[in-house]
C-alpha positions in Angstrom: -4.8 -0.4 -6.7 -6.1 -3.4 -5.1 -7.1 -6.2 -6.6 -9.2 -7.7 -4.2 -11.9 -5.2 -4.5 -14.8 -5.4 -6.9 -14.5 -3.8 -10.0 -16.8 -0.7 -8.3 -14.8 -0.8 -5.4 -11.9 -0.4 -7.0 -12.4 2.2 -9.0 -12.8 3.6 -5.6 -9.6 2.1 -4.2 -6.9 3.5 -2.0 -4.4 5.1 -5.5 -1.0 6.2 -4.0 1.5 7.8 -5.9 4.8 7.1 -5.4 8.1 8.4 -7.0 10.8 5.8 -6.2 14.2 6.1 -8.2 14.5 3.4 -10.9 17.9 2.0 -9.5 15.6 0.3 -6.8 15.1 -3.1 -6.0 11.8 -4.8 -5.6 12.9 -5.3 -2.1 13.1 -1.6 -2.1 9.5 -1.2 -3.5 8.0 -3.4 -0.8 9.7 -1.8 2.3 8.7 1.8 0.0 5.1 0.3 -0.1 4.6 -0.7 3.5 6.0 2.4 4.9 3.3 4.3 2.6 0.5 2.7 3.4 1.9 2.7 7.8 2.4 -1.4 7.5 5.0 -2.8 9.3 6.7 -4.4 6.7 6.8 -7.6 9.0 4.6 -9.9 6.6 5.5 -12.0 4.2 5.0 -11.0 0.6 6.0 -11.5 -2.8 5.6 -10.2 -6.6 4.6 -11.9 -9.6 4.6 -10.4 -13.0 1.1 -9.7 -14.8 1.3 -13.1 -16.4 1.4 -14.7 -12.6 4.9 -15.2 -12.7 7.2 -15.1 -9.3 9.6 -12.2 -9.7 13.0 -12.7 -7.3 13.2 -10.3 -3.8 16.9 -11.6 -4.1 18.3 -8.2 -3.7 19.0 -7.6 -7.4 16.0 -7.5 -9.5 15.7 -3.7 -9.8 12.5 -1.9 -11.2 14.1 -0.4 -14.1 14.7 -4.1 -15.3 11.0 -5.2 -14.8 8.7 -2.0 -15.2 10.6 -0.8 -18.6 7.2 0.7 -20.3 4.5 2.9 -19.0 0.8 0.4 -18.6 2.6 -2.4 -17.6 1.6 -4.0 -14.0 2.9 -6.2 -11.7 1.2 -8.1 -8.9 2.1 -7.0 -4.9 0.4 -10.0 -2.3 0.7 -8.6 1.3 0.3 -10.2 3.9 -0.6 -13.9 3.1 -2.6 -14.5 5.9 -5.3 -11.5 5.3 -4.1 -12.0 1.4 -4.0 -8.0 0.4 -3.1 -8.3 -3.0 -2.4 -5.2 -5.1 -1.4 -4.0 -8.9 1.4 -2.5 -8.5 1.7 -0.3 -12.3 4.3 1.9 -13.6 2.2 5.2 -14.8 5.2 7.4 -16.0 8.9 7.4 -16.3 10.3 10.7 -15.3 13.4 12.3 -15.7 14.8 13.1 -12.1 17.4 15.3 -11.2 20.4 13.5 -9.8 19.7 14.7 -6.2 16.5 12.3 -6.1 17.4 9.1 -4.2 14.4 8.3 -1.9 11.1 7.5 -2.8 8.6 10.0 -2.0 4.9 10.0 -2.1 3.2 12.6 -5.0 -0.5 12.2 -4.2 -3.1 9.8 -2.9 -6.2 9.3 -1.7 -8.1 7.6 1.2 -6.8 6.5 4.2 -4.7 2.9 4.5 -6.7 0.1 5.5 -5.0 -1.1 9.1 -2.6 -3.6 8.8 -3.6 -6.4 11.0 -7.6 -5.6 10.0 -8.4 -9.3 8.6 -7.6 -8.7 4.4 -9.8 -6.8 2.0 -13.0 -8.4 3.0 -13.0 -7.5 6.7 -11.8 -3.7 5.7 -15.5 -3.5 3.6 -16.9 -5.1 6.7 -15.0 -2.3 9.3 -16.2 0.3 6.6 -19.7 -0.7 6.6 -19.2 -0.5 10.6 -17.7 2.9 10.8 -20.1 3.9 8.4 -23.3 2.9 10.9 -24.3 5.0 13.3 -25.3 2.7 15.7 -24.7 -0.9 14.6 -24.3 -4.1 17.2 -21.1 -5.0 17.5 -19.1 -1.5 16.4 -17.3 -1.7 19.5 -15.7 -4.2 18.7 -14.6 -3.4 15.6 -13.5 -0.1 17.0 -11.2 -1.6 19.5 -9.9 -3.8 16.7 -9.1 -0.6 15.0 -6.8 0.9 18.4 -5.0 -1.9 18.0 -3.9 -1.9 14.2 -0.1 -0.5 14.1 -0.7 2.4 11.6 -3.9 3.8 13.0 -2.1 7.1 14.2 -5.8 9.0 14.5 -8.2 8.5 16.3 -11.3 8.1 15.0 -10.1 6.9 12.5 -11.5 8.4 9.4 -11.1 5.9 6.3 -11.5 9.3 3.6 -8.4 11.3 5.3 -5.1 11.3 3.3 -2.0 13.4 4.2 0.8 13.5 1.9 3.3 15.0 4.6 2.2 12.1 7.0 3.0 9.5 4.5 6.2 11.0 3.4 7.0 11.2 6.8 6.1 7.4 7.0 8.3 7.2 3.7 11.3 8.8 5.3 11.5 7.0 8.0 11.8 4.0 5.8 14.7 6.0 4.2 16.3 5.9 7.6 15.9 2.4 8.3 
């Protein structure tokens, strides 16, 4: 969910749902996270616990330590330049079979903003442009869309949402 929406936009938000095993790191989440929304991964980030606090990408905090019940959240800042900031929230713990290693995406909706797009505020703005049939300066803002890293579509359509595309997106992270 992000956070940096208003409380009507965010009911509107971009939702995914991802599976990721619980033996996974929060390193792990934010490589599983980038790949599913088609970011690079080559921002800077961090996480911080619903109470603000900053939560270690040392390699060994796993998700299983720090999302134990269902409800509770945890903060995701991408990106500290364009600020993306997400809640990041642990909705249901499942029992897997043993063959489930990767993380894999279960449903979503919307299409990722573009990495590289100017933060949460610009994306409205590029919406509102798309959304314009003929507005001044929507050139522009298209050609800022070509050269975003996870625009795979053109146009780009910020309502589509393919599971297989981001699973592919997620098994290439699996790869990596």
């Amino acid at each position: 969910r992000n956070e940096n929406a208003s409380p009507n936009e965010r009911r509107d938000s971009l939702q995914p749902r991802i599976l990721i095993p619980g033996f996974s790191t929060l390193n792990d989440l934010a490589d599983t996270l980038c790949h599913a929304f088609g970011w690079t991964a080559e921002e800077s980030h961090c996480f911080t616990s619903e109470d603000g606090q900053p939560l270690s990408l040392d390699g060994t905090m796993r998700i299983c330590d720090m999302l134990r019940h269902a409800g509770r959240p945890m903060n995701w800042k991408y990106d500290m330049a364009d600020q993306w900031m997400h809640v990041v929230e642990l909705t249901k713990i499942r029992t897997m079979p043993y063959t489930f290693r990767h993380p894999m995406c279960a449903d979503g909706e919307r299409a990722c903003p573009p990495e590289g797009c100017g933060g949460a505020s610009s994306y409205r703005a590029l919406l509102r442009h798309l959304a314009a049939k003929s507005m001044p300066g929507r050139g522009v803002e298209l050609r800022t869309l070509r050269s975003c890293p996870n625009i795979q579509y053109h146009p780009f359509d910020p309502e589509y949402f393919s599971i297989s595309f981001a699973n592919a997106r997620l098994k290439v992270c699996q790869s990596e």
